[in-house]
N, C-alpha and C positions, 0 to 999 in steps of 0.2 A: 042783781049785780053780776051775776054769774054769767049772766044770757050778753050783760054789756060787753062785757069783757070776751067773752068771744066772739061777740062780732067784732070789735076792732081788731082780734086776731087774726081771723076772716079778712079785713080789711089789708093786715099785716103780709099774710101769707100770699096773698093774689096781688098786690101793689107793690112786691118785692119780686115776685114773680115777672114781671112784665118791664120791672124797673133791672133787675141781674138778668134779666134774657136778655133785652136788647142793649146792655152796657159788654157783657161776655160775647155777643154771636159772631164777631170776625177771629175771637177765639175760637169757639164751636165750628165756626165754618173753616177754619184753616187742619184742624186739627179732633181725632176722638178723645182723644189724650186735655184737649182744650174745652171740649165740651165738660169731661168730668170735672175739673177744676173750677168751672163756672156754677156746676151743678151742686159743687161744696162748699163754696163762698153762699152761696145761698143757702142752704140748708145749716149752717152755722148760726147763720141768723133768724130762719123761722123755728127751729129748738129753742133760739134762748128766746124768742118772742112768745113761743107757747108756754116756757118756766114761768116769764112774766106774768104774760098775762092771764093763761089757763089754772098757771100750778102744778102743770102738766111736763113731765118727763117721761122720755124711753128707754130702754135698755133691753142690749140683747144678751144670750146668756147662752154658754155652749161654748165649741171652738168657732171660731169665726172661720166658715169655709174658704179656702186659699184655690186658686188654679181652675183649670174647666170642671165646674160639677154642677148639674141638676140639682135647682132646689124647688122642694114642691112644698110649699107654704101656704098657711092656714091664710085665708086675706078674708078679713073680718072691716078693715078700713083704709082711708089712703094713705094714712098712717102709718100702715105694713110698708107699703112703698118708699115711704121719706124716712124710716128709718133701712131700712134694707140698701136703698141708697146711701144711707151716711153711713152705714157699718161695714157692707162690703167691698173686698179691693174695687171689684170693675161689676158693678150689675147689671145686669141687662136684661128684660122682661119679655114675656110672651101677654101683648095687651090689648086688650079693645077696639077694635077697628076705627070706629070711629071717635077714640080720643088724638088721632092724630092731627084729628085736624083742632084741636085747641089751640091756642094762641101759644105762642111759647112751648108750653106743656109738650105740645105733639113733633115740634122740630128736634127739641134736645131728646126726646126718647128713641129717636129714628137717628141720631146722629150717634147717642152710645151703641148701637144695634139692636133695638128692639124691634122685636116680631109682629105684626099688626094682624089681628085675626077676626072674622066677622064674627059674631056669636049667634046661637042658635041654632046653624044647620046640619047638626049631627056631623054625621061624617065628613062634609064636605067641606066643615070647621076644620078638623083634624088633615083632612089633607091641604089644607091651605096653610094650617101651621106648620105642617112637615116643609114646606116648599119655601115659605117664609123663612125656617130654621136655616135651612139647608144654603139657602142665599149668602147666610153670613156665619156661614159655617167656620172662615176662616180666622174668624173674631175671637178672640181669649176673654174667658169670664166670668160670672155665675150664672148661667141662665138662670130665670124664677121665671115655676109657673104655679100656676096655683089651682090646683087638680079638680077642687068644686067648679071650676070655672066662672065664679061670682064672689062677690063679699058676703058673707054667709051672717048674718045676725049672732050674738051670742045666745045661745038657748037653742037655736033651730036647727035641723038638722037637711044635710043637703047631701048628695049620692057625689061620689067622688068617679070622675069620669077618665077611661083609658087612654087620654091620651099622651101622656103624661108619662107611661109607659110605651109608647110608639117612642118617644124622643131618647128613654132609656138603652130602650133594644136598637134604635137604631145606630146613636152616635157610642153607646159604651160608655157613656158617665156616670162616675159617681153618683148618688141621687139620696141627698141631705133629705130629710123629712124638718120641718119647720112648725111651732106649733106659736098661738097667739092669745094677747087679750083683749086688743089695741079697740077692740067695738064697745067694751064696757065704757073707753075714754074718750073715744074720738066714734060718735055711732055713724052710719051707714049714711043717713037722714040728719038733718037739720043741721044746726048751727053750735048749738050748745054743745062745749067740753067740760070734763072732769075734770077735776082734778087728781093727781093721783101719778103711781109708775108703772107706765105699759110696758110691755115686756114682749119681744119675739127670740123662741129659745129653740137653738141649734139640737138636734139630736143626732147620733153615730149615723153613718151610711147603710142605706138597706143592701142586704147580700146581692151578689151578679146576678144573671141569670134567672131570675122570679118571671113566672109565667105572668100574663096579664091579670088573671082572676090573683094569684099571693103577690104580686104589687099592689093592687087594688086594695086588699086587707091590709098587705101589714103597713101601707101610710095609712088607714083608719085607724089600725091595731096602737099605730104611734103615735099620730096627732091629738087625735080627740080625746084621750082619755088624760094629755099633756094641756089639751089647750081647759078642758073640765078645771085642773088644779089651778091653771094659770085664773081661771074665772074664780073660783075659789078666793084665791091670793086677794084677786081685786074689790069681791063682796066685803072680805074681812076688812079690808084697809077702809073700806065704808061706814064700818060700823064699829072699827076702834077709836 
């Protein structure tokens, strides 16, 4: 019943998707201001459709980041994204290259100012993210990036990579550390959700001025051992 049920949400999510894309896009097109508005109309409705049908709720927890600031977040599912988008003022992402060209999905990410980056070329990733940044530098909003540079399984472990820090030193933003659970409920792979409440939680701002190598630590030093309890949380509610 379980498996049923989320694939009609599955159904829910991508036919609501494609149904508010093309009903909001001469909003999105006129406006970025029109795009978010479109992009919260929707997400209104795929939340209450995953309570429905999943049993599945999110929530974030911390201050809600306000104004330009770097947030480097655990991304465990897409999950991370539809809630990040519903919770913060203006999000805007550092993403996948090739998610731009999805249906839908990839016009509205490039119309709030998302950064489109190839993945896998080492450096040449990172300087393409700089140039992409830098393009829409004049944008107000939370950047997210999310410093494994992948969705990371719960249990596994994945090297958190410098770039993320290039964006810190270069522009001078704040840079929120973000931790998650959202894989235990919505995983990486397949169809099937949990039931249950994901959580992505806000922690204080890391200090100025951290060299590459004590950026690099202290969002380990803060994520993982935040997103451990967060996995915690979610085991126990399994077995209450």
């Amino acid at each position: 019943m379980r498996f049923l049920r989320s694939v009609l949400f599955f159904f829910w999510l991508y036919g609501l998707m494609a149904v508010f894309g093309l009903f909001f896009l001469p909003m999105a097109i006129w406006s970025r201001a029109g795009a978010y508005f479109g992009i919260r109309v929707y997400l209104r409705c795929v939340f209450w459709g995953l309570r429905v049908f999943c049993g599945l709720t999110a929530e974030t927890r911390g201050p809600i980041p306000q104004g330009d600031v770097l947030i480097a977040a655990k991304h465990q599912s897409f999950l991370d994204v539809l809630v990040l988008l519903r919770d913060l003022p203006a999000a805007r992402f550092v993403m996948k290259r090739s998610l731009i060209w999805a249906p839908m999905l990839g016009f509205y990410a490039l119309r709030i100012g998302a950064s489109p980056v190839t993945r896998g070329r080492g450096w040449a990733s990172v300087g393409e993210m700089m140039r992409e940044i830098e393009r829409r530098r004049d944008l107000d909003g939370q950047l997210v990036i999310f410093p494994q540079g992948t969705r990371v399984k719960p249990g596994e472990k994945a090297p958190y990579k410098p770039g993320s820090h290039l964006v810190y030193r270069t522009y001078g933003l704040p840079c929120i550390p973000a931790a998650a659970n959202t894989g235990h409920f919505w995983p990486r792979r397949g169809v099937a959700r949990k039931p249950g409440v994901a959580v992505i939680e806000f922690m204080e701002p890391l200090p100025e001025g951290l060299s590459p190598s004590e950026f690099v630590a202290a969002l380990e030093e803060r994520i993982e051992p935040a997103t451990e309890r967060l996995a915690k949380e979610a085991r126990d509610l399994w077995r209450a």
